[in-house]
C-alpha positions as CSV (number, residue, x, y, z in Angstrom):
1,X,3.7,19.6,3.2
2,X,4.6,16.8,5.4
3,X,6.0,18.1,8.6
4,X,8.0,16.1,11.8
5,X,4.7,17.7,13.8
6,X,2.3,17.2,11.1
7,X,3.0,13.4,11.1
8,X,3.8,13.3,14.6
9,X,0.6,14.6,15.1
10,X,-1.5,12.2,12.6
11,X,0.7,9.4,14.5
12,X,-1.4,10.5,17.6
13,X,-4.8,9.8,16.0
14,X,-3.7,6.4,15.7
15,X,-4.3,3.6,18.3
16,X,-4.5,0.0,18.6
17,X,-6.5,-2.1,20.7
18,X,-8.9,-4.3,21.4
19,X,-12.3,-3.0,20.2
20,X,-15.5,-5.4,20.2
21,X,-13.3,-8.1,21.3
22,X,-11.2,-8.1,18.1
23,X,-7.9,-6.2,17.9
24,X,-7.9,-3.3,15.7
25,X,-6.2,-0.3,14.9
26,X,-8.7,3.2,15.7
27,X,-8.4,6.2,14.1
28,X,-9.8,9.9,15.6
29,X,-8.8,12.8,14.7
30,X,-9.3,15.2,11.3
31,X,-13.0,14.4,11.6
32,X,-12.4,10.4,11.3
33,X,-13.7,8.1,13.6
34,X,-13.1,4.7,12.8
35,X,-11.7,1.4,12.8
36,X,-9.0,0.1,10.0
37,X,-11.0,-3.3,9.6
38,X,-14.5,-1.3,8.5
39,X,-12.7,0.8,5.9
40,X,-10.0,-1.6,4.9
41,X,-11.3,-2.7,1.7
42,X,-12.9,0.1,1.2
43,X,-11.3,4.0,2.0
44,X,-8.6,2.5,2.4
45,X,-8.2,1.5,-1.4
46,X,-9.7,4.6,-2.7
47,X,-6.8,6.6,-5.1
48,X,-6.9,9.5,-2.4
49,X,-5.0,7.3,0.0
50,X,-3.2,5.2,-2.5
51,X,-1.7,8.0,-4.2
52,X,-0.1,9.6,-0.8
53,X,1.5,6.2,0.5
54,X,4.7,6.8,-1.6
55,X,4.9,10.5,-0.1
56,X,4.3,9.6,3.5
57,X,6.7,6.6,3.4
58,X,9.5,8.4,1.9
59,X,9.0,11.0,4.2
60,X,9.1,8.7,7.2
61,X,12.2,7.3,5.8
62,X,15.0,7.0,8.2
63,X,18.4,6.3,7.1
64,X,19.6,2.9,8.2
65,X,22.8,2.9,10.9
66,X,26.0,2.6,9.7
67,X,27.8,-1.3,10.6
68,X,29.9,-1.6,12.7
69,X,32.9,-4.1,11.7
């Protein structure tokens, strides 16, 4: 179940940077170390992760402010 300290806490195995010179977004944590741009074509696009985007996203969902007139 997705959780406020579950994703909260996936949220902090996320970084971005500059790695090798090149900017880049690190993940490390839940036995994953590695950079977006070497699995971006790759993990990335397998149906584990594809399948979960929809859950995550809706999850993360925040409703949108109310106008003001």
């Amino acid at each position: 179940m997705l959780t406020a300290p579950f994703l909260a806490d996936c949220m902090s195995c996320l970084s971005f940077g500059k790695f090798g010179g090149e900017f880049d977004i690190a993940i490390k944590g839940y036995g994953l170390d590695l950079k977006v741009s070497a699995v971006a074509n790759t993990v990335l696009k397998e149906p584990k992760v594809g399948k979960n985007i929809p859950t995550v996203a809706s999850a993360c969902a925040r409703p949108e402010p109310e106008r003001q007139r």
